[in-house]
OpenMM code with the backbone's topology and positions (N, CA, C; nanometers):
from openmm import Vec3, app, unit

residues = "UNK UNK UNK UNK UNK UNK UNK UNK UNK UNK UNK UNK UNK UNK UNK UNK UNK UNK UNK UNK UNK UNK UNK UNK UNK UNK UNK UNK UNK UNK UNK UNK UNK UNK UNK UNK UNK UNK UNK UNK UNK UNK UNK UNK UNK UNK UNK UNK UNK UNK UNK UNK UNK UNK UNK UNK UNK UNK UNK UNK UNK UNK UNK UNK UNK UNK UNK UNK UNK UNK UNK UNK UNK UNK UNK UNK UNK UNK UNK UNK UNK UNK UNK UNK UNK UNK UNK UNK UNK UNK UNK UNK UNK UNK UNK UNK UNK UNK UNK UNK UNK UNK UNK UNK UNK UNK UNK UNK UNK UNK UNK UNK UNK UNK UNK UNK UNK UNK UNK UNK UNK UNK UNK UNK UNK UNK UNK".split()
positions = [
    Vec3(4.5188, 6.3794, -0.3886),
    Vec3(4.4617, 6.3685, -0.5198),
    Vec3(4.3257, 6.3001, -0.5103),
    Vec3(4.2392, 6.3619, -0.5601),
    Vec3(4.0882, 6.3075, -0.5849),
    Vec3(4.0868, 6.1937, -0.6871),
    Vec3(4.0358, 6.0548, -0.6406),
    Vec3(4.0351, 5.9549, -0.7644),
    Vec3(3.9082, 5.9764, -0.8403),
    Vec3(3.8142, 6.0753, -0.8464),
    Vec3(3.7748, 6.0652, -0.9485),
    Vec3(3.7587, 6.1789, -1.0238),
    Vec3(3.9078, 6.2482, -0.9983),
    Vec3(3.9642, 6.3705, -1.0976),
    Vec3(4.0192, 6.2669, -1.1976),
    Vec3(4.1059, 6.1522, -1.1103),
    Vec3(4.1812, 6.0644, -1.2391),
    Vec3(4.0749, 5.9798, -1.3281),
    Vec3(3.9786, 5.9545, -1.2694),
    Vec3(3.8686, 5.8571, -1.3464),
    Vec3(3.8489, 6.0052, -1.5255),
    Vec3(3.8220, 6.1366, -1.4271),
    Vec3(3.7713, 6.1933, -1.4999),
    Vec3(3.8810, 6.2717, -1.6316),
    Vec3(3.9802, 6.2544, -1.5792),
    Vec3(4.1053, 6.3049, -1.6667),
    Vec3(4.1167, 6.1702, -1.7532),
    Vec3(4.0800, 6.0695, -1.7870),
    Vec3(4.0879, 5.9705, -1.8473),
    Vec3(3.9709, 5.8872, -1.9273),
    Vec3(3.9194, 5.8823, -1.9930),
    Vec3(3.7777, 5.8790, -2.0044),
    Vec3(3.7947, 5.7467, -2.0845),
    Vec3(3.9147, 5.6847, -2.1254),
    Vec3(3.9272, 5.6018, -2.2110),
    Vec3(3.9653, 5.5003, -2.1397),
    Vec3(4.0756, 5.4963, -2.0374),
    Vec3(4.0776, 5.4128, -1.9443),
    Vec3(3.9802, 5.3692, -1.8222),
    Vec3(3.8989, 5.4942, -1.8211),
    Vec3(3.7766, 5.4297, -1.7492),
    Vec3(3.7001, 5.3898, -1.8276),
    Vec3(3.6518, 5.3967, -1.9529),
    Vec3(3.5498, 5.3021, -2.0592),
    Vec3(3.6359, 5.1462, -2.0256),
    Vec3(3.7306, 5.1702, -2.0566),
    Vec3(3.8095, 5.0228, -2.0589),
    Vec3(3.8282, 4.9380, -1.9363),
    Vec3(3.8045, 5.0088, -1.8017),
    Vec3(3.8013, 4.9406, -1.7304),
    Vec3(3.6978, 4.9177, -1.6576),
    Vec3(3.5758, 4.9468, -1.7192),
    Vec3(3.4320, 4.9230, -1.6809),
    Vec3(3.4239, 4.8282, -1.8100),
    Vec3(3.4153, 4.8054, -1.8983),
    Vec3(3.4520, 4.6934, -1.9770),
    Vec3(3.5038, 4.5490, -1.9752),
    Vec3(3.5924, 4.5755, -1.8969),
    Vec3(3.6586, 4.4579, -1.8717),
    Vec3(3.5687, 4.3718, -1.7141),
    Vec3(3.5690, 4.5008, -1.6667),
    Vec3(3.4928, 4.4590, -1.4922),
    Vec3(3.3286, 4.3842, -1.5500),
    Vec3(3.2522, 4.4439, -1.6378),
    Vec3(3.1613, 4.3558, -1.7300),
    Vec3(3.1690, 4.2210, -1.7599),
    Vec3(3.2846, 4.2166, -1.8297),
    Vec3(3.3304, 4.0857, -1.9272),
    Vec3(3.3717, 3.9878, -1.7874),
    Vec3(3.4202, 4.0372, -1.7124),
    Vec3(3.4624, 3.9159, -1.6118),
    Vec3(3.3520, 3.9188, -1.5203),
    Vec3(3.2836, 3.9848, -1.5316),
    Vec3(3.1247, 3.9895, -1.4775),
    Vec3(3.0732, 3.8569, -1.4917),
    Vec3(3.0565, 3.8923, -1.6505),
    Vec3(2.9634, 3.8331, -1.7243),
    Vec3(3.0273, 3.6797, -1.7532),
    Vec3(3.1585, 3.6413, -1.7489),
    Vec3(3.1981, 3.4969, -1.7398),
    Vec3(3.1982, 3.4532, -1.6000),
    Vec3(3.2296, 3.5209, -1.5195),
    Vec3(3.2212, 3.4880, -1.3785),
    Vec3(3.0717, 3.3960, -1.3426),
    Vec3(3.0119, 3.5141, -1.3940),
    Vec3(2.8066, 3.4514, -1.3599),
    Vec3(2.8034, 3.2993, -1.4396),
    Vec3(2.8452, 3.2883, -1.5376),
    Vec3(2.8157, 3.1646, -1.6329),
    Vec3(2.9122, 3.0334, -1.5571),
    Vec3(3.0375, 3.0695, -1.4831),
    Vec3(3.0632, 2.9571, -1.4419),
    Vec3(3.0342, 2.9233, -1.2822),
    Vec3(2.8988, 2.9814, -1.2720),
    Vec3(2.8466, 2.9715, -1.0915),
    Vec3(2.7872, 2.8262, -1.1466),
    Vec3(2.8283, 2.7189, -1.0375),
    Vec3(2.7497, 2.6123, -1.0078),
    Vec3(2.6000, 2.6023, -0.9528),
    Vec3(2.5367, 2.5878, -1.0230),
    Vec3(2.3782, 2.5498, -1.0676),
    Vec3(2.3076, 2.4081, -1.0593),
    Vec3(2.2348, 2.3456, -0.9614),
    Vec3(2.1910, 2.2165, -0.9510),
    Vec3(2.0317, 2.2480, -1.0605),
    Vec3(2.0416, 2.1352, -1.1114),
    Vec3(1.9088, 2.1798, -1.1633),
    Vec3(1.8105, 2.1091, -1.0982),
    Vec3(1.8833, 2.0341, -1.0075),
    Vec3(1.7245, 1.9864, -0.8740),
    Vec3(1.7975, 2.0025, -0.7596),
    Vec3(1.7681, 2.0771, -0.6653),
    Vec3(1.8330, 2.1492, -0.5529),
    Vec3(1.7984, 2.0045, -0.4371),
    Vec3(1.9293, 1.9806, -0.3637),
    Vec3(1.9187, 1.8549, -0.2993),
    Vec3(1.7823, 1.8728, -0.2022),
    Vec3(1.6717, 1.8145, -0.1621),
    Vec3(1.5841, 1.8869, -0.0641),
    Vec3(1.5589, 1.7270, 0.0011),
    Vec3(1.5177, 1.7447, 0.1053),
    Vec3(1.4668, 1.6587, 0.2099),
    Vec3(1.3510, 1.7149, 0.2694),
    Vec3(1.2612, 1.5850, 0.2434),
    Vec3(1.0949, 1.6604, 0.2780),
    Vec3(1.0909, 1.6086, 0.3993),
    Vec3(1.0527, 1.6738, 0.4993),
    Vec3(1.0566, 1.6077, 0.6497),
    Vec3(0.9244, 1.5277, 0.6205),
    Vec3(0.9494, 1.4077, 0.6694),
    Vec3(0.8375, 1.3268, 0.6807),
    Vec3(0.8501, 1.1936, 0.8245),
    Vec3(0.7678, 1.1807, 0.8732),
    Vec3(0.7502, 1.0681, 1.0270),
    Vec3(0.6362, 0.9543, 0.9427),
    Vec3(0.6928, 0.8367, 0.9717),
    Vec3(0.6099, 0.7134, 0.9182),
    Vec3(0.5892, 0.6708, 1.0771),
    Vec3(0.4605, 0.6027, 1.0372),
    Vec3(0.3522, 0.5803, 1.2097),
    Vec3(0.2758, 0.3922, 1.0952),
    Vec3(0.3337, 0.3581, 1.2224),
    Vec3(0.3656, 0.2316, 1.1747),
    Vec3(0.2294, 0.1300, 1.3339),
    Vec3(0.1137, 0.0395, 1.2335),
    Vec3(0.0326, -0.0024, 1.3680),
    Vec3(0.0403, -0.1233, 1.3316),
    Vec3(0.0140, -0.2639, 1.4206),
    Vec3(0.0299, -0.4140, 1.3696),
    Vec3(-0.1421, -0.4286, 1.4479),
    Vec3(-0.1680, -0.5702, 1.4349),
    Vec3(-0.2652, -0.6085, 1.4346),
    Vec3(-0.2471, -0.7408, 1.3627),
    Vec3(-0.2312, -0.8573, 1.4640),
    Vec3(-0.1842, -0.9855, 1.4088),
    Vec3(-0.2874, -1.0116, 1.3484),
    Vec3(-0.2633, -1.1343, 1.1866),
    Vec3(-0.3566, -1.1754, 1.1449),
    Vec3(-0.4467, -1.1092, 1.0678),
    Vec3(-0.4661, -1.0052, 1.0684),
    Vec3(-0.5998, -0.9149, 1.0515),
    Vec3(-0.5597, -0.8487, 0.8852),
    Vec3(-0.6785, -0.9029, 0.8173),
    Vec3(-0.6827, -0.8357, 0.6574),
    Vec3(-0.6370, -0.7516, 0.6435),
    Vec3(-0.6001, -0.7070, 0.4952),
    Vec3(-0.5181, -0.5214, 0.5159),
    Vec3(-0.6967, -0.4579, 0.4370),
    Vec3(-0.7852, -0.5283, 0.4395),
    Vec3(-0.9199, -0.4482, 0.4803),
    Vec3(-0.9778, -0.4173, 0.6016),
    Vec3(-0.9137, -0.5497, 0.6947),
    Vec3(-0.9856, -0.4851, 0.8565),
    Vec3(-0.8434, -0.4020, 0.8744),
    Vec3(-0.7402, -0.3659, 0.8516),
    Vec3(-0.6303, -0.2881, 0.8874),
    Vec3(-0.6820, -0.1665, 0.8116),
    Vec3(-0.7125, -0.1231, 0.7231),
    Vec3(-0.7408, 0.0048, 0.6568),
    Vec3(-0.8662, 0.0639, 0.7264),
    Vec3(-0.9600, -0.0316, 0.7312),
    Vec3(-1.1028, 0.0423, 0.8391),
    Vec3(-1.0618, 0.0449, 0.9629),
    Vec3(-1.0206, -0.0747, 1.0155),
    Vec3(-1.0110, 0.0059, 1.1637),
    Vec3(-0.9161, 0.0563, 1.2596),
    Vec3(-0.7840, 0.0675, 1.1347),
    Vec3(-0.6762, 0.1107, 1.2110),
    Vec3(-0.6465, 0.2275, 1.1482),
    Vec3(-0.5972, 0.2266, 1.0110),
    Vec3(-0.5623, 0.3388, 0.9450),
    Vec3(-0.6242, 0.4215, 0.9136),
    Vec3(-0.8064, 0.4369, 0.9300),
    Vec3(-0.8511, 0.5509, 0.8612),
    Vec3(-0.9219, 0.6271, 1.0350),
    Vec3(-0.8786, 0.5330, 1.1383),
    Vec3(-0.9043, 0.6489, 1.2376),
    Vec3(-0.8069, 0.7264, 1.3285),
    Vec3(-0.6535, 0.6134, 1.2412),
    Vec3(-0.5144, 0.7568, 1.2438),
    Vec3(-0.5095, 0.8420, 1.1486),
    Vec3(-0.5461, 0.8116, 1.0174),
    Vec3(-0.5386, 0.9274, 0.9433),
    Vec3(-0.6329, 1.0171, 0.9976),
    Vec3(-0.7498, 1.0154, 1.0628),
    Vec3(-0.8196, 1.1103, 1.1179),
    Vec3(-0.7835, 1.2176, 1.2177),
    Vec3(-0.7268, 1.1502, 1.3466),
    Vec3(-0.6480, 1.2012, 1.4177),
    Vec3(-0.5269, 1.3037, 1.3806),
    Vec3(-0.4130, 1.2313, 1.2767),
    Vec3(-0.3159, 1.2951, 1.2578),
    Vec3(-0.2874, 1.3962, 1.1719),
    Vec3(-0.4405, 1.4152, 1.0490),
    Vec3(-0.4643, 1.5179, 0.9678),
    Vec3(-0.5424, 1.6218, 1.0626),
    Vec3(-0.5594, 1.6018, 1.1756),
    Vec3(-0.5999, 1.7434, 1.2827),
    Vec3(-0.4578, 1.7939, 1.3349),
    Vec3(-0.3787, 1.7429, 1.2574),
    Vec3(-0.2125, 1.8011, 1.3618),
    Vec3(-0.1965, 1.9255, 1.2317),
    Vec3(-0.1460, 2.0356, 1.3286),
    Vec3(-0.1033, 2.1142, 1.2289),
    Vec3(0.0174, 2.1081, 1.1308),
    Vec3(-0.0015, 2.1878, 1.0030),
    Vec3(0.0592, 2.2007, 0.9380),
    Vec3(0.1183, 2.0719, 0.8634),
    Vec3(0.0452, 1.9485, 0.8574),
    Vec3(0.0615, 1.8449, 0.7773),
    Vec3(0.0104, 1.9001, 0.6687),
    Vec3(0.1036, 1.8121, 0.5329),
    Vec3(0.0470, 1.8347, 0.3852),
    Vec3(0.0085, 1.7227, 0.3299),
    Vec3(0.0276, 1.6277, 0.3910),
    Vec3(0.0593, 1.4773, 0.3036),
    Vec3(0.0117, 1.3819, 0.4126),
    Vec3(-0.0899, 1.2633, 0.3924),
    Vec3(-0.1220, 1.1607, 0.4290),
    Vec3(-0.0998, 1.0628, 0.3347),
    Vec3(-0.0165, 0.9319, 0.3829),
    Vec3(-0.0782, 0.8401, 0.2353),
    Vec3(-0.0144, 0.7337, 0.3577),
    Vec3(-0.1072, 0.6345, 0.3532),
    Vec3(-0.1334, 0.4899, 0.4056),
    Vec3(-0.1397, 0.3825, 0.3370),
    Vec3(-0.0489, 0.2905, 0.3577),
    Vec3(-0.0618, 0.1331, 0.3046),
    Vec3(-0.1029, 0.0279, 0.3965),
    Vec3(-0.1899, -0.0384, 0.4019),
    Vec3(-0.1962, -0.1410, 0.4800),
    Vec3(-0.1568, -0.2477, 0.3930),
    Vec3(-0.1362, -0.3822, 0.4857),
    Vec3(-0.0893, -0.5423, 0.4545),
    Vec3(-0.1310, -0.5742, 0.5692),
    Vec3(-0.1012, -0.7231, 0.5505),
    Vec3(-0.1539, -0.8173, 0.6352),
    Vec3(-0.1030, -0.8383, 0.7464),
    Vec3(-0.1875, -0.8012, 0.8736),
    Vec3(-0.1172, -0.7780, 0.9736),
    Vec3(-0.0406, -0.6295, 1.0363),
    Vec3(-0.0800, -0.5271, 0.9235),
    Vec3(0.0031, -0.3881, 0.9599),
    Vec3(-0.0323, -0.3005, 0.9002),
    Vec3(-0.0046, -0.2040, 0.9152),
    Vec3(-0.0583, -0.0442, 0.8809),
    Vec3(0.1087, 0.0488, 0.8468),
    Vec3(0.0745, 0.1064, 0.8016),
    Vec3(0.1774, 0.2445, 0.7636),
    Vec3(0.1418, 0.3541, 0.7347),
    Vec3(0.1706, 0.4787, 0.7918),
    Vec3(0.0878, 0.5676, 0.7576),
    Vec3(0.2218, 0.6542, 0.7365),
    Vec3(0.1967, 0.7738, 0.6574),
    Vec3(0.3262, 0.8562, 0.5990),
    Vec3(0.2885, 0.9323, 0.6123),
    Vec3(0.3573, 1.0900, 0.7182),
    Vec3(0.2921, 1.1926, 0.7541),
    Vec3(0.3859, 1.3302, 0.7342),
    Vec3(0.3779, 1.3669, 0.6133),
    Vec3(0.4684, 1.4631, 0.5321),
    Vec3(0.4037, 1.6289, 0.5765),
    Vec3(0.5499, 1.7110, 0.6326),
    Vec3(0.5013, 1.8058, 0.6759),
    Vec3(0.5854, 1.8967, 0.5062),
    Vec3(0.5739, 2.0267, 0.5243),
    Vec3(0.6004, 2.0906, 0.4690),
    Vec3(0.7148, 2.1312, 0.4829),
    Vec3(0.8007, 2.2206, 0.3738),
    Vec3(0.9640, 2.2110, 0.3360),
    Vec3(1.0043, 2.3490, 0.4536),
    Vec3(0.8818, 2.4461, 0.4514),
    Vec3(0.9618, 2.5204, 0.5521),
    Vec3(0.9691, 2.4809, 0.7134),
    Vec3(0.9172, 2.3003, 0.7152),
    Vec3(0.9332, 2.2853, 0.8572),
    Vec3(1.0353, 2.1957, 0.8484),
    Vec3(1.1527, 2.1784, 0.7464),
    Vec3(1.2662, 2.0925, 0.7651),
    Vec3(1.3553, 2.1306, 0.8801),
    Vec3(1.4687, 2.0244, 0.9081),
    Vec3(1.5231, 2.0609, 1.0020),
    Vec3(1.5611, 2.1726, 1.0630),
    Vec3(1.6055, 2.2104, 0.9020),
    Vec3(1.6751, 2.3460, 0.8941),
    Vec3(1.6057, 2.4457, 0.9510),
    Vec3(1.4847, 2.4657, 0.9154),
    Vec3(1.3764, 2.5608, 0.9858),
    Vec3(1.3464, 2.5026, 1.1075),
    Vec3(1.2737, 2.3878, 1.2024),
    Vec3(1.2358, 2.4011, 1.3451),
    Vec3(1.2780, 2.2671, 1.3446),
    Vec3(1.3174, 2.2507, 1.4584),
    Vec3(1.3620, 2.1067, 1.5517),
    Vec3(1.2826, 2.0305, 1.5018),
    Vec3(1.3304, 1.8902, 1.4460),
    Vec3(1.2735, 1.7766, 1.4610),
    Vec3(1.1414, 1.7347, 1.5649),
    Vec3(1.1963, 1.7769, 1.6421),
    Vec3(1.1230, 1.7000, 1.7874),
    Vec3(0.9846, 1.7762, 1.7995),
    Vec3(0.9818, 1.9293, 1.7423),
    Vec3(0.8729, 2.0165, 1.7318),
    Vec3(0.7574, 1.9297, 1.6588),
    Vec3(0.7664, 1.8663, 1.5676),
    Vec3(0.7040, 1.7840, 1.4744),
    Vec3(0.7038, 1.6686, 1.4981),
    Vec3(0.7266, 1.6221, 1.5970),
    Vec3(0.7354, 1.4424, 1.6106),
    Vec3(0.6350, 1.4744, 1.7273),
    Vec3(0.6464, 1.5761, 1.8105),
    Vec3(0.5465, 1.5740, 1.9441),
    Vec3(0.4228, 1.5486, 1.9588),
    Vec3(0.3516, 1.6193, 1.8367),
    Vec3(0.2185, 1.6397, 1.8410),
    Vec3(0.1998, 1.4725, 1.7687),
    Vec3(0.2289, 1.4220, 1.6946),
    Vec3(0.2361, 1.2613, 1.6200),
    Vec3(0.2452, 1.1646, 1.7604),
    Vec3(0.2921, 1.1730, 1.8658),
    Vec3(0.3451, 1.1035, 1.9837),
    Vec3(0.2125, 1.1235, 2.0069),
    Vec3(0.2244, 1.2424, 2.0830),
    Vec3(0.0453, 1.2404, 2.1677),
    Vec3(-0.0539, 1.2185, 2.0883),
    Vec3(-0.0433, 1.2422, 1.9953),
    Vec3(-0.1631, 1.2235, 1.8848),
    Vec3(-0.1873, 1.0100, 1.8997),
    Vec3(-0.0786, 0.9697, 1.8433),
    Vec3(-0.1079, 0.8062, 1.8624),
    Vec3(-0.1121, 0.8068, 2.0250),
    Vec3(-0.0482, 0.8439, 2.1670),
    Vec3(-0.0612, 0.7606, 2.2384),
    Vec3(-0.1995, 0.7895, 2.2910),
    Vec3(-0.3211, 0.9127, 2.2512),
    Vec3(-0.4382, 0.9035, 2.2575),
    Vec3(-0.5074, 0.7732, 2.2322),
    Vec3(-0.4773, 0.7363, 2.0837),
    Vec3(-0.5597, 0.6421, 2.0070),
    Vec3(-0.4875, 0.5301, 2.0777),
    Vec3(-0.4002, 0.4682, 2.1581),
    Vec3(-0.3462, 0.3482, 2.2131),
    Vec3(-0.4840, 0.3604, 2.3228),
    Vec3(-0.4671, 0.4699, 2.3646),
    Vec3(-0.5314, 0.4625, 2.5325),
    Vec3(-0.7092, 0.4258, 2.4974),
    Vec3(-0.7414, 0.5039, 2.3936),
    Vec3(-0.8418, 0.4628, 2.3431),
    Vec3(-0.8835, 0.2923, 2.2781),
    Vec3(-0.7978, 0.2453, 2.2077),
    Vec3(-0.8041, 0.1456, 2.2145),
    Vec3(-0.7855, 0.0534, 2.2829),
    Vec3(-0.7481, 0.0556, 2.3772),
    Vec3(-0.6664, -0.0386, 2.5368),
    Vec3(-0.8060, -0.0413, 2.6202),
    Vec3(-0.8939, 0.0430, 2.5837),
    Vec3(-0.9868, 0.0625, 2.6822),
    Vec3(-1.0663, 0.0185, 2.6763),
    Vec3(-1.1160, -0.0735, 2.5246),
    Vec3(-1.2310, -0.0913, 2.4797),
    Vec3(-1.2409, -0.2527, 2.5227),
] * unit.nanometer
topology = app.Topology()
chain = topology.addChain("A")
for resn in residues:
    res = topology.addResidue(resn, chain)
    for name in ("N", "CA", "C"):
        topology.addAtom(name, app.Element.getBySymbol(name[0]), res)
């Protein structure tokens, strides 16, 4: 037997049961769980410099604005933002959401930040 001789010998029970397959459609969709802020984690590496004693004005000129220099040449950063205090530096180096974990290794993104500061150590060690 062909099932859609029976679909077609019946025209009322198939209205009715495309009807119903709708309706539980259509309540089904309404009780899908929906975040209305989707949990996200922005990959971000904080780069952290000391400098005993020293103003968070001599910390912003001569520590933090020639890592932010350096580390805004690393690719695919979106975000710089630096605080200095007394005695220390912080620098916050926010990559973008399609480079979360989930998308590429951690370590892909911490590498170029590594060599990037242990340049500026060697540079400064030297002077």
């Amino acid at each position: 037997m062909n099932i859609s001789a029976l679909f077609i010998r019946r025209p009322v029970a198939t209205t009715l049961l495309a009807i119903a397959i709708l309706i539980s459609g259509a309540l089904s969709y309404f009780q899908l769980p929906v975040a209305p802020l989707p949990n996200i984690a922005f990959p971000v590496i904080v780069v952290q410099a000391q400098m005993a004693g020293a103003s968070p004005n001599i910390m912003a000129s001569t520590v933090a604005e020639p890592l932010e220099r350096r580390l805004g040449t690393i690719a695919d950063v979106e975000e710089l933002t630096s605080i200095s205090y007394v005695g220390s530096s912080m620098i916050v180096v926010e990559f973008g959401l399609r480079h979360a974990p989930t998308y590429r290794p951690p370590c892909a993104a911490i590498r170029p930040i590594g060599s990037t500061t242990r340049r500026i150590r060697q540079s400064w060690c030297s002077r």
